[in-house]
Structure formats: structure tokens, C-alpha cells
KOLSERO-121791 format. One record per residue (C-alpha): x, y negated, z negated; chain; residue number from 1. Coordinates in pm, 1 decimal, decimal comma. Layout:
! residues N
xx|yy|zz|chain|resi
X|Y|Z|A|NUM
...
//
This chain:
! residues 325
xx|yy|zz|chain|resi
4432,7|-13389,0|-863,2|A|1
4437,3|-13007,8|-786,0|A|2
4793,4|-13002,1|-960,5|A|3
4674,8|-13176,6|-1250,7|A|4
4405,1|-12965,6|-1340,1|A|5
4570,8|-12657,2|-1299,1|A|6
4825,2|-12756,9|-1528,0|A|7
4560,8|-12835,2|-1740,2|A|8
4416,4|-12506,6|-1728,8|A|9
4773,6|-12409,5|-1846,3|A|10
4702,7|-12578,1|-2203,7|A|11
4408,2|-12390,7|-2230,7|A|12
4576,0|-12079,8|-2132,0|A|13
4848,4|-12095,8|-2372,3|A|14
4608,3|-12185,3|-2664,5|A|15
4423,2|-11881,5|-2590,1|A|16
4723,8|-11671,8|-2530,9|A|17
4872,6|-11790,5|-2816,6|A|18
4584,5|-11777,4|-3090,6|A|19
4432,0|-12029,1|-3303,2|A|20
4675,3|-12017,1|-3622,1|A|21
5021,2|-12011,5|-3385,2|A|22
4840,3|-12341,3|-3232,7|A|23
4676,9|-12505,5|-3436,6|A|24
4845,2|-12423,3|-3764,6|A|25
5173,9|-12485,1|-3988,0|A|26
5352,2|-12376,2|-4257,9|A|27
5278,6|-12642,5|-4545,1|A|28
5663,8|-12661,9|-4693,5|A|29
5514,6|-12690,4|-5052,6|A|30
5292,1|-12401,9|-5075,7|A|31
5389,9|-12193,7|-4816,7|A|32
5021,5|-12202,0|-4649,9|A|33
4899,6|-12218,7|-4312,7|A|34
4736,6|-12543,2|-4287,4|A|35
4614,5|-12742,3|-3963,9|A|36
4791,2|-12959,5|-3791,7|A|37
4794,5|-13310,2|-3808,6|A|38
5105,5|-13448,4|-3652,4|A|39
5157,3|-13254,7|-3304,3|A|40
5600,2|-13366,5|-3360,8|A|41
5525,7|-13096,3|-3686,7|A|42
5437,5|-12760,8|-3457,9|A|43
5593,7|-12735,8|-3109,2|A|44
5352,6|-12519,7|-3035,9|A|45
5078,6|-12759,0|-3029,1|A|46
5272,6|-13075,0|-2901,7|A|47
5308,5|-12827,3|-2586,5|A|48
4952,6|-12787,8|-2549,4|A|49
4877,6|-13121,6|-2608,1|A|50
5098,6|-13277,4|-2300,1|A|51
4932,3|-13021,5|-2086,3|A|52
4564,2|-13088,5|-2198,0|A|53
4609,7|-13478,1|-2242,3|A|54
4860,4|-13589,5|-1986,6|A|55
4737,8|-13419,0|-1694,9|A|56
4362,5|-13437,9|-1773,0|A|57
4455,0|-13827,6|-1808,2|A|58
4620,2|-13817,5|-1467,7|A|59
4350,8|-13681,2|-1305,0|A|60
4130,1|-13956,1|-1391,9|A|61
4356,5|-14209,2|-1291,0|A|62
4403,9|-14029,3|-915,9|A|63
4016,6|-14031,3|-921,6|A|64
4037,0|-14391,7|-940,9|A|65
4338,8|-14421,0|-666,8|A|66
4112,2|-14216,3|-428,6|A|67
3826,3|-14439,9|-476,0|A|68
4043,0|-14759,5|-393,0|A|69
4194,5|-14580,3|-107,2|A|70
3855,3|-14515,0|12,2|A|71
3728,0|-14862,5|-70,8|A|72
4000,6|-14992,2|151,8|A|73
3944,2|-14751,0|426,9|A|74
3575,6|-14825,3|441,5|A|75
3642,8|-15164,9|487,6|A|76
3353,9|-15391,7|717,2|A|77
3503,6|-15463,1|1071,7|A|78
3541,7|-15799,1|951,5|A|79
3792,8|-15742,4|736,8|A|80
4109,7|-15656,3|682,5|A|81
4151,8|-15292,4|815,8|A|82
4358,5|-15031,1|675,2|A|83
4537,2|-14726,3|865,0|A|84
4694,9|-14437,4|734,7|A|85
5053,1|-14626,0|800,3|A|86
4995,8|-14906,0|642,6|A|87
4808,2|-14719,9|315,6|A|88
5168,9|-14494,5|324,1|A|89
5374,7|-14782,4|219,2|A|90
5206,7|-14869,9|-72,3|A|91
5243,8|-14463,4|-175,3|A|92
5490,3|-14539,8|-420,3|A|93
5293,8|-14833,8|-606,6|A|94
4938,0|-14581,9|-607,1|A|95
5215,1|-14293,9|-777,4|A|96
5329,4|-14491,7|-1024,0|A|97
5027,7|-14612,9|-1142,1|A|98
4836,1|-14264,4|-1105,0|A|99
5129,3|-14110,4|-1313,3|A|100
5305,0|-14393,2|-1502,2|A|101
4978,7|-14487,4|-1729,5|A|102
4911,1|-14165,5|-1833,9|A|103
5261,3|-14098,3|-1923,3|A|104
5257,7|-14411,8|-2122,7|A|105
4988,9|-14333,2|-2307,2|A|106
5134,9|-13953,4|-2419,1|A|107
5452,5|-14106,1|-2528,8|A|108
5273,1|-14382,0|-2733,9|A|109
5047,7|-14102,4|-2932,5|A|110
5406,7|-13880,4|-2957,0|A|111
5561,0|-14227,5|-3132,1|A|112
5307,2|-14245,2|-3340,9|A|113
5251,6|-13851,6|-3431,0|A|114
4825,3|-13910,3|-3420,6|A|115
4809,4|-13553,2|-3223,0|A|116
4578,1|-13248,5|-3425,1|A|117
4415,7|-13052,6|-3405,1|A|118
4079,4|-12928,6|-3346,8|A|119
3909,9|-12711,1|-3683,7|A|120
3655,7|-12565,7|-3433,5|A|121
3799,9|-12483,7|-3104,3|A|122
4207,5|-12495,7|-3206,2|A|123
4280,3|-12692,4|-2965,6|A|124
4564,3|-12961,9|-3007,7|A|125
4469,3|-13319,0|-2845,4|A|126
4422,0|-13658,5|-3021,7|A|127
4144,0|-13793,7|-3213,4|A|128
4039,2|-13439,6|-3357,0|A|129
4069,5|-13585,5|-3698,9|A|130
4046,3|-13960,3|-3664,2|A|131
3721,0|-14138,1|-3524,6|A|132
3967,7|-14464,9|-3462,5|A|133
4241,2|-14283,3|-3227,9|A|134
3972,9|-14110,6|-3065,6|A|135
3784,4|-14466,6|-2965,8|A|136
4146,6|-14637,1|-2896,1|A|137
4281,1|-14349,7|-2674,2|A|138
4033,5|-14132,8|-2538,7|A|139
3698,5|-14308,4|-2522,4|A|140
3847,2|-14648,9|-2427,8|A|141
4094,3|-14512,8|-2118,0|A|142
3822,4|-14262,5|-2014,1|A|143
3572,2|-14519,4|-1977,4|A|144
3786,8|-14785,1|-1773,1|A|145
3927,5|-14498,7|-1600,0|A|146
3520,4|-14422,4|-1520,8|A|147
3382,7|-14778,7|-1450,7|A|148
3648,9|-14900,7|-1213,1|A|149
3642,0|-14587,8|-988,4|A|150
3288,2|-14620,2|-993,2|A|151
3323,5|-14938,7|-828,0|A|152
3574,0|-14858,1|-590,1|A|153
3345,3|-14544,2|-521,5|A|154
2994,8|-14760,8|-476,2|A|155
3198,7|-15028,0|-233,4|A|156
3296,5|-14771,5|-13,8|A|157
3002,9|-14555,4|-0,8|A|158
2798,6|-14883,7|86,1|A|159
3062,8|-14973,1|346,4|A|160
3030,3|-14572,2|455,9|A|161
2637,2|-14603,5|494,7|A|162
2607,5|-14966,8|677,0|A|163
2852,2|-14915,6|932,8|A|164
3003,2|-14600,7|1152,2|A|165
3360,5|-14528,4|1136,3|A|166
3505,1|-14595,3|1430,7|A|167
3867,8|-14596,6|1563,0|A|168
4047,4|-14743,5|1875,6|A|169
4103,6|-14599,1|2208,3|A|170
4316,0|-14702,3|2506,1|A|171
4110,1|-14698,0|2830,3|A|172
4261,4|-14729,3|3121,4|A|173
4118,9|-14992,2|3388,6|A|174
4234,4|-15027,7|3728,1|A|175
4380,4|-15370,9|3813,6|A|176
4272,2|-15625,1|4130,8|A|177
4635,3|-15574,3|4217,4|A|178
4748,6|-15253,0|4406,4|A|179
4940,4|-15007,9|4194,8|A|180
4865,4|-15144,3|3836,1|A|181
4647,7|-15051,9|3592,7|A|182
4508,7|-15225,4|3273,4|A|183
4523,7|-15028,3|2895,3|A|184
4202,2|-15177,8|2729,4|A|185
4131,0|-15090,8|2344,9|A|186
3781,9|-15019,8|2326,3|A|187
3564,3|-14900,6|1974,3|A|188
3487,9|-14545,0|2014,5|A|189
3304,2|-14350,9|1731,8|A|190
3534,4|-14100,0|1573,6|A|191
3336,2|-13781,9|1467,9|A|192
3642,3|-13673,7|1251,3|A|193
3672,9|-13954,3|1043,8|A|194
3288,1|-13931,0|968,2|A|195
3322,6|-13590,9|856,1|A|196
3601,9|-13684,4|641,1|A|197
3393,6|-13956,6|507,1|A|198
3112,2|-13749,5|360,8|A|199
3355,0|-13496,7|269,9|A|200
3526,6|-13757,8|4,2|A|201
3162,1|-13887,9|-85,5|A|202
3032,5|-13571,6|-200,2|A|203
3391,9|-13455,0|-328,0|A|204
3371,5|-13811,6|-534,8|A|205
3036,7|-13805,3|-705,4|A|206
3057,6|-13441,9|-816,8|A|207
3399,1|-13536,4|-954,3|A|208
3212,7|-13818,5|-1156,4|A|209
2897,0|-13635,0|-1256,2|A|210
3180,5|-13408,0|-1506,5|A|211
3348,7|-13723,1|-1597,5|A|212
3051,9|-13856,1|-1722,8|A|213
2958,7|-13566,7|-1928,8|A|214
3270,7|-13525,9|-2078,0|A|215
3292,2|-13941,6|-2200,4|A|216
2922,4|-13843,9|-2354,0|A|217
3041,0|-13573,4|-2535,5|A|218
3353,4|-13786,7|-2712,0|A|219
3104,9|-14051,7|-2760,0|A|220
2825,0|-13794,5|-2923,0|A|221
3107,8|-13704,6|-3149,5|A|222
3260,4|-14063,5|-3234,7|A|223
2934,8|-14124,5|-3374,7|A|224
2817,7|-13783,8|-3505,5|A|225
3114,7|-13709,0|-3672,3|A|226
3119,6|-13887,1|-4069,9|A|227
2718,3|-13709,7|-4069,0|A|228
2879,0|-13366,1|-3984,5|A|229
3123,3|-13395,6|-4278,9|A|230
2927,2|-13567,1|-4554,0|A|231
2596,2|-13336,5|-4445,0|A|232
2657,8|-13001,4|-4424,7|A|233
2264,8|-12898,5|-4314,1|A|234
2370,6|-13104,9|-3985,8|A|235
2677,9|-12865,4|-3898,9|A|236
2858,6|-12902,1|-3520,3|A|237
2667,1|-12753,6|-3232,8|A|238
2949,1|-12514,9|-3092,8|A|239
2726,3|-12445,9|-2770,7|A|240
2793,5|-12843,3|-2715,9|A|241
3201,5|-12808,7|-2722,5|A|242
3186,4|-12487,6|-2542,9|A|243
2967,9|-12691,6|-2288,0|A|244
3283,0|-12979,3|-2300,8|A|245
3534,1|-12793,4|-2223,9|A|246
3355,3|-12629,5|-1966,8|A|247
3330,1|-12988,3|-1797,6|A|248
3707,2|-13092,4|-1883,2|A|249
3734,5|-12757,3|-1644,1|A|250
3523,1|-12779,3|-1376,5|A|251
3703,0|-13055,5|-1186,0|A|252
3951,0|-12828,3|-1110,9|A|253
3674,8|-12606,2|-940,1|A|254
3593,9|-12899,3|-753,6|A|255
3940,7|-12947,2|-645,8|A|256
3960,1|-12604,5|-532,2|A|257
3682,5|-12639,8|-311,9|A|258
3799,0|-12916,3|-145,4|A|259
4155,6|-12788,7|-99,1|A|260
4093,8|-12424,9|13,5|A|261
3808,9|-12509,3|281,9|A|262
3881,5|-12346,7|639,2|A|263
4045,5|-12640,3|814,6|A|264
4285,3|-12716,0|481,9|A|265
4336,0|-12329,8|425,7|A|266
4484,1|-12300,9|831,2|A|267
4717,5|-12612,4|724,9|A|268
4833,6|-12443,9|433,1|A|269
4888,1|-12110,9|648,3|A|270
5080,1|-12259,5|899,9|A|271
5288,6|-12466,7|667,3|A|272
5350,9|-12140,6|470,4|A|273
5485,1|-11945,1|840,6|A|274
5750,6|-12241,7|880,1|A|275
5896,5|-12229,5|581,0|A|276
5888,6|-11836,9|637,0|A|277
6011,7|-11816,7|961,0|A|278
6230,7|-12109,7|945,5|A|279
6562,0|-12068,0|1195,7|A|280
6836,0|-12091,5|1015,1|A|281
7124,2|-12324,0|1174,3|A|282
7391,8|-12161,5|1323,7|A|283
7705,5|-12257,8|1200,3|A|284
7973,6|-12491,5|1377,4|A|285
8219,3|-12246,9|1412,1|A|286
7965,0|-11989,5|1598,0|A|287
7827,9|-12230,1|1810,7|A|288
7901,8|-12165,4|2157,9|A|289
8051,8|-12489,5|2441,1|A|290
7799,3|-12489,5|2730,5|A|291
8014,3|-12458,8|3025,8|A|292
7956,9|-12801,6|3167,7|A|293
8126,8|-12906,0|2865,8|A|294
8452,4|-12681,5|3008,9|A|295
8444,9|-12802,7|3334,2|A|296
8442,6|-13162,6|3197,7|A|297
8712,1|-13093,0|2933,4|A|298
8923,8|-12939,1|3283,6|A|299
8837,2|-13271,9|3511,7|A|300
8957,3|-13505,4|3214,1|A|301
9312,8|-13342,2|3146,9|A|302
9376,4|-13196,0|3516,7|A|303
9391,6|-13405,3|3859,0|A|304
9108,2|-13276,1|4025,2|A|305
9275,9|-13074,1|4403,0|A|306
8977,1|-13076,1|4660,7|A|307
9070,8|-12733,2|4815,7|A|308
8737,1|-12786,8|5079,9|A|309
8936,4|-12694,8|5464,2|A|310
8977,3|-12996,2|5665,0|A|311
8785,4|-12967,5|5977,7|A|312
9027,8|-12990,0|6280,7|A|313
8988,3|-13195,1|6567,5|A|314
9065,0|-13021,5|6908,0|A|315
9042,3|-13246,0|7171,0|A|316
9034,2|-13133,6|7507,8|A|317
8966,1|-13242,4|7888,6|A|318
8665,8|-13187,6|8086,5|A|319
8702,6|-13417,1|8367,0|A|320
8613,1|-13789,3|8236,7|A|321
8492,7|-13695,9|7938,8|A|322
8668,0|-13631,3|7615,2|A|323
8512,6|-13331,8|7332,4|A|324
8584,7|-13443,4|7001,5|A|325
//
């Protein structure tokens, strides 16, 4: 999710950097005019700004929702099915493809069908700038399943999180009746860690969905505002409103960064950054030096091994009856 907004942020960035009529605007063939754009496939420009701002704002939603589910399963009651981090690992794939194969689908359906523009207030190039239908049928409608079934997932396991304490199982050892042996008993322990990471992911969850909510409002205020801004011009657009948008489209990404860069995650980061620093580099075969019990085994296996240890001798002598060995 952190990756996906900031590449986000990159759409924005280049529309900014680039300026409203090297965005937003082509050359009309006939007349020779700068006029806005209405197919992103006609300005390259644009069509890059609108994979950046679309896709990965679409993909963020959509790992919203795979959190949620991995937290619903997580949270599960202790009479049910429990899930471990294992067992949630194989099924990494299936969560990837869904968290980045809809939202890909979706950007390659509106690139098929050339429905990007863009935007006559802000410049920016996304889909249903210019069309109240496209803007229902792919932003509205995806935003708001996107929204509703991570809201579920997100209520289950906060419910689950509240009515029960995490726990996790520990081997206790037990002494035996017989002499010598010992028993390994699992016993429920409370784990303090897991609880921590708990309300960690419930906090980080709802203020993800408090900016998800504003921003479906605002395509919704403008679904059904829009025909009275263009046929009544004493209604015009609110620009505080769309400033105030994409200031929510954005702020996910704060959220994000909050979560990532606390202490505990910043010392992971720092100490995967020092090993792939001050990685050791392999020495190569023909460097490598034969320890020398590997020489003295290479010298038993094609010699016959001479034991060269001095025979005692045996002097045998008289004293009377008795015989010295």
C-alpha cells in the first residue's frame, strides 16, 4: 500500500511538473489549437499520468481489502479454524493477484476503450472527467465494492479483536512419573505482541477508511452535481471541494508512512539496509583454500599408511624364579 501511493504521488508530481496544457491538452489536427483531452491513447503525456493516478490508487484499495480479510482470518474465534503466518504465506500468490490483477484489468479496459480525460479544473488526466456514465461504471462502482467488502472484513475482525484476547501456543515442559523423561505440554499463553499488533492494524484500518469514504462522497457529490454545474452557471464548481479531494486521494499515503517508518519497522529497515551493505562477498573457487584435514585424507587414500611409532622391546631377564617381562 505504501508503494502504491507513492507512485501515486508520482502522477501528481508529473502533472505539476509538467503544467496543465503539456497534460491535459492536444494539438487539434484541424485547427492547430490546444484543446483538452478526451482520449488519454491521443496525448502520452496524460495516458502516463493516468496509469499512475488510476492504477495504483485502484490497487491500494484493493490491498485495503486483502488486509482486512487477512485480519478477519487472523482474528478468528478459538473455535474456528485458525490461521498462522505459514499457512496465510501460501495463499500469497492468490491475495497478489487479486490485489494487483483487478486493478490492472480495469486500466487496460478504459485504455481499450480510450474513455480517459481530462479534468477542465484541476488538469488532471483520470476517467470520468467528462462523462457522468464512465465515472458511475468505473470509479464510483469499484470504489464502493472495494469500500463495503473491506468494511466487512474490517468489522468481523475488530469484533473478533474486542471479544476475545489473542493468544498463541507455548510448549511447557512437565516432568514425567517416569525417571529421566519429561512431557512438552501446549498450553494458551497471552501474547502481548500480537495484541499490540492488533490495535496497531485497527487504528491503521479505520483511518485508512475514514479518506476512502471521503473521497467516494466527493465522486458521488459530483456524479450528481455535475449536468447543474454546466447548464447553471450561478452554481459554478467549489474548487476548495477538489482541492479538499485530492488532498484525501493523498493522505493514505501519510497514513502508510506512519505505519511503515515507526521505531520497531524503522530498526528492521536499518538492519536490512547494513546486510545488503556489508554483504561478504563469496570468495571464489579458485581462491578458496583445502583445510588440511582434507590433505591428510587426500595422502591416506592414495598412500599405504607406514606406522613409524618404535616397537617397544621385550628384554627378558632372570631374577631367580621369576621372569621380568
Amino acid at each position: 500500500m505504501a508503494m502504491c501511493y507513492t507512485l501515486a504521488s508520482v502522477g501528481y508530481g508529473i502533472r505539476l511538473l509538467g503544467g496543465r496544457s503539456d497534460i491535459s491538452c492536444h494539438i487539434e489536427p484541424q485547427h492547430g489549437i490546444n484543446i483538452l483531452t478526451q482520449e488519454g491513447l491521443d496525448q502520452s503525456n496524460c495516458a502516463i499520468v493516468f496509469l499512475m493516478t488510476y492504477f495504483f490508487g485502484m490497487a491500494s484499495c484493493a490491498w485495503w481489502l486483502v488486509m482486512n480479510f487477512i485480519w478477519h482470518l487472523v482474528e478468528r474465534k478459538p473455535g474456528q479454524k485458525t490461521y498462522t503466518h505459514n499457512v496465510i504465506q501460501r495463499y500469497s500468490s492468490g491475495l497478489h493477484l487479486v490485489a494487483w490483477g483487478i486493478p490492472a484489468a480495469q486500466t487496460i479496459t478504459l485504455l481499450v476503450m480510450m474513455v480517459v480525460d481530462a479534468d477542465e479544473l484541476t488538469g488532471m488526466c483520470f476517467v470520468g472527467n467528462q462523462s457522468s456514465d464512465t465515472l458511475l461504471r468505473f470509479v464510483i462502482i469499484p470504489e464502493l465494492i472495494y469500500l463495503v467488502i473491506g468494511a466487512g472484513f474490517m468489522a468481523s475482525g475488530l469484533l473478533s479483536a474486542c471479544s476475545s484476547t489473542p493468544n498463541h501456543t507455548a510448549l511447557v515442559q512437565v516432568p514425567a512419573p517416569q525417571r529421566g523423561h519429561s512431557l512438552h505440554i501446549p498450553v494458551q499463553q497471552p501474547d502481548t505482541e500480537t495484541a499490540q499488533s492488533s490495535k496497531r492494524l485497527c487504528i491503521f484500518s479505520v483511518l485508512f477508511f475514514v479518506p476512502m469514504v471521503c473521497v467516494l462522497c466527493f465522486h458521488l457529490n459530483e456524479y450528481f452535481s455535475r449536468e447543474l454545474w454546466l447548464t447553471q452557471l450561478q452554481r459554478p464548481r467549489i474548487v476548495e471541494i477538489f482541492m479538499l479531494k485530492i488532498f484525501m486521494c493523498l493522505i493514505g499515503g501519510v497514513i502508510c508512512a506512519l505505519w511503515v517508518w515507526v521505531a520497531k519497522a524503522a530498526g528492521g529497515w536499518g538492519r536490512c539496509g547494513r546486510r545488503i551493505l556489508h554483504r561478504k562477498q563469496s570468495t571464489p573457487a579458485y581462491l578458496q583454500t583445502v583445510p588440511a584435514v582434507h590433505h591428510a585424507a587426500i595422502h591416506r587414500s592414495n598412500h599405504f599408511i607406514v606406522d613409524h611409532k618404535p616397537q617397544r622391546s621385550r628384554h627378558t631377564s632372570r631374577n631367580g624364579s621369576e621372569t621380568m617381562v
